[in-house]
C-alpha positions in Angstrom: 20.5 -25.8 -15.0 19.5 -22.5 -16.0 21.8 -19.4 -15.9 19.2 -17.8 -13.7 19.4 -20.4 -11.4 23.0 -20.6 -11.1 23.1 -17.0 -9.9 20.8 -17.1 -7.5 22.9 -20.0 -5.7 25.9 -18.1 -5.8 26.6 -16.3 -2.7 28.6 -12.9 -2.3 32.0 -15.1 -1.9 31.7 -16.9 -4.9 30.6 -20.2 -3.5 27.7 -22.1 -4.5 25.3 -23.0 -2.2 22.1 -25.4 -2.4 18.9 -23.8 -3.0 17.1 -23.5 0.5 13.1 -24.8 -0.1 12.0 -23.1 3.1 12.9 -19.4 1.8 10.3 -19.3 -0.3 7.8 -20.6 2.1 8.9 -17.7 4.8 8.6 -15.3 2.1 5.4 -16.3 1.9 4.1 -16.3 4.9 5.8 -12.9 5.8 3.3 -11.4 3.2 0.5 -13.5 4.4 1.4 -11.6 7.9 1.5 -8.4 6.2 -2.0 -8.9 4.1 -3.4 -10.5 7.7 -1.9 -7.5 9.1 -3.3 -4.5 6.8 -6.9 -6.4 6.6 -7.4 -6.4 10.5 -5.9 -2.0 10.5 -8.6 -2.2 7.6 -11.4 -3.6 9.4 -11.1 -1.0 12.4 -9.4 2.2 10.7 -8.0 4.9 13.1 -10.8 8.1 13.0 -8.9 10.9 10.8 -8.2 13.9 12.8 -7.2 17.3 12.0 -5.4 19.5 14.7 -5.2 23.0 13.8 -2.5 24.2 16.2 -1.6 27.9 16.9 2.2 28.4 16.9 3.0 29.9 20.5 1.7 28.3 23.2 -0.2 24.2 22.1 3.1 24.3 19.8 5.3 24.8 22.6 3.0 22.3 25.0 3.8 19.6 21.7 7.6 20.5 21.6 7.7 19.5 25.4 6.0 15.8 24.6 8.2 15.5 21.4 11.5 16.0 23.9 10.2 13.0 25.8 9.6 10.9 22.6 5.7 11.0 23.0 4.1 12.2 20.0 1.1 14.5 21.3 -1.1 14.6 18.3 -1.2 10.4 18.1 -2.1 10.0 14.5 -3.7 13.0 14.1 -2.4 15.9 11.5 -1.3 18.7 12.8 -1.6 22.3 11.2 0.5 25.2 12.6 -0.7 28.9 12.2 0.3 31.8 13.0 -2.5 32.4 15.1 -6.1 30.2 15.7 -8.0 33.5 14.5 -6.7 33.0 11.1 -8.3 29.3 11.2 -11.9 30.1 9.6 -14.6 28.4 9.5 -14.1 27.7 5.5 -10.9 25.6 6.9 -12.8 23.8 9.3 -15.5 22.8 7.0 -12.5 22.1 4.3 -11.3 19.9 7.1 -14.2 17.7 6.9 -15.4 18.0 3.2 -12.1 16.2 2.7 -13.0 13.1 5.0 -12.0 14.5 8.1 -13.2 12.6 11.3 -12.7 15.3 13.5 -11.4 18.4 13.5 -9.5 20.4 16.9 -9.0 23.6 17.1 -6.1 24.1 19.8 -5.3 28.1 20.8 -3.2 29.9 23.1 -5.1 30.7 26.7 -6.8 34.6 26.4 -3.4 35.9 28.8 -1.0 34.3 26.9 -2.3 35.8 23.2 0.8 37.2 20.8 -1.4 38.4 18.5 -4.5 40.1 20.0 -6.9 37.4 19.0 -10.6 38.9 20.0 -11.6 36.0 22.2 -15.3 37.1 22.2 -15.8 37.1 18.4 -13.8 34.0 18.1 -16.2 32.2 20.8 -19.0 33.6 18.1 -17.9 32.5 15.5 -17.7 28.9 16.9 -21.2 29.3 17.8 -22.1 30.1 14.1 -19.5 26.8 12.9 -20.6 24.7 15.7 -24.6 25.7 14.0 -23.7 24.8 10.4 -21.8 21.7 11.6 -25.3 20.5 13.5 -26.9 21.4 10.0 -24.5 19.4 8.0 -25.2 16.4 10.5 -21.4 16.2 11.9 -21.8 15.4 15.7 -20.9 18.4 18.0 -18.4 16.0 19.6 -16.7 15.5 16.4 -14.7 19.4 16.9 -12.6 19.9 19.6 -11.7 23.3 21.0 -8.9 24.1 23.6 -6.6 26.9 25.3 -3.2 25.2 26.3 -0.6 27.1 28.3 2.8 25.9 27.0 3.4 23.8 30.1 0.9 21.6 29.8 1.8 19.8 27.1 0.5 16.2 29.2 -2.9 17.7 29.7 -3.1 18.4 25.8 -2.0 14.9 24.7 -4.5 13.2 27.1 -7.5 16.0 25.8 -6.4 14.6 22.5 -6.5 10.8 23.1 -10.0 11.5 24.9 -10.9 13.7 21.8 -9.7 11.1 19.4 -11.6 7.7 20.9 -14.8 9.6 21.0 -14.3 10.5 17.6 -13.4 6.8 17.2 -16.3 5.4 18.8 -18.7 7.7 16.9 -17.1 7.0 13.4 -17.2 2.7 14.5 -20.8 3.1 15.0 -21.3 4.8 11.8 -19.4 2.7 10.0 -20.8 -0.6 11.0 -23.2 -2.6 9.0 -27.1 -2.1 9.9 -28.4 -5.7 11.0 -30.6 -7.0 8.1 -34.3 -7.0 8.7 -35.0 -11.3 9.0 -38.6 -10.6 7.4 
C-alpha cells in the first residue's frame, strides 16, 4: 500500500481505520448539489440594483431594519452620501454603463434636509436624467426615486422589494430567448 494511502487512513488518534467507499460518493454529489445549485441562480439571476442612499434620514430608516435583522436593501448595493444632491446624473448613468439593472435614488423628505438640498432643481434635474434615460432606451421604471423619514424604515424596504421585482420582471423579459420563427 502506498504511503499516501496509509495517511489518509490514519485518524487524528493514531489509529487506522478502513477506507470508507461512500465518502467519495457524498463528496460527489455535494458538488453535483452545488453545480445544480449555481446553474438554477444562473438561469434566473437576481436584477442588479444600485441604491444611492443619503446619510441622514433612508440611512437611519436602514439602521432601524438592520436592528431587527432584516436587511433593507435585499441584494441591492447601497451607496451612502453625504447628501442625494451630490448624486449627479454622471453617477446614475455610471450606475448603469456598468450593468446596473436599476438604479434608486433614496433622499431625505424636503423638512427633514441637513444640507439645504434645492428640492426644485433636484426635481429638474431628474426630469433631464429621467429624458436621457428614455433616450438611451432604459425603461422609466428601471430608476427609483424616494424621500424617507427616518421612521419608516418598513415602508422603504417594501418600496424596495416592489422596486426590485419590477426591475426583475423587466430584466426576465429582456433576457429571455425570442421564439424562433418555424418558417
Amino acid at each position: 500500500m502506498a504511503k499516501a494511502a496509509v495517511r489518509a487512513r490514519k485518524s487524528a488518534g493514531g489509529k487506522t481505520m478502513a477506507a470508507s467507499k461512500s465518502a467519495p460518493k457524498t463528496i460527489v454529489k455535494a458538488e453535483a448539489k452545488r453545480k445544480l445549485k449555481g446553474k438554477t441562480a444562473a438561469a434566473t439571476p437576481a436584477p442588479r440594483i444600485v441604491v444611492f442612499s443619503c446619510q441622514w434620514a433612508p440611512h437611519y430608516a436602514f439602521q432601524s431594519l438592520y436592528r431587527r435583522g432584516r436587511r433593507g436593501e435585499g441584494e441591492a448595493v447601497r451607496v451612502m452620501t453625504a447628501c442625494i444632491g451630490r448624486v449627479g446624473e454622471d453617477l446614475v448613468l455610471e450606475a448603469f454603463r456598468q450593468g446596473a439593472d436599476g438604479v434608486a435614488v433614496l433622499s431625505c423628505p424636503h423638512d427633514l434636509c441637513r444640507h439645504g438640498l434645492d428640492h426644485s432643481r433636484f426635481q429638474a434635474r431628474l426630469g433631464a436624467l429621467r429624458a436621457i434615460l428614455a433616450t438611451l432606451g432604459i425603461p422609466a421604471g428601471h430608476l427609483l426615486v424616494g424621500a424617507f423619514h427616518p421612521h419608516e424604515g418598513e415602508r422603504l424596504a417594501e418600496e424596495i422589494e416592489r422596486f426590485t421585482a419590477l426591475v426583475a420582471a423587466d430584466t426576465a423579459a429582456d433576457r429571455a430567448p425570442a421564439p424562433e420563427d418555424p418558417q
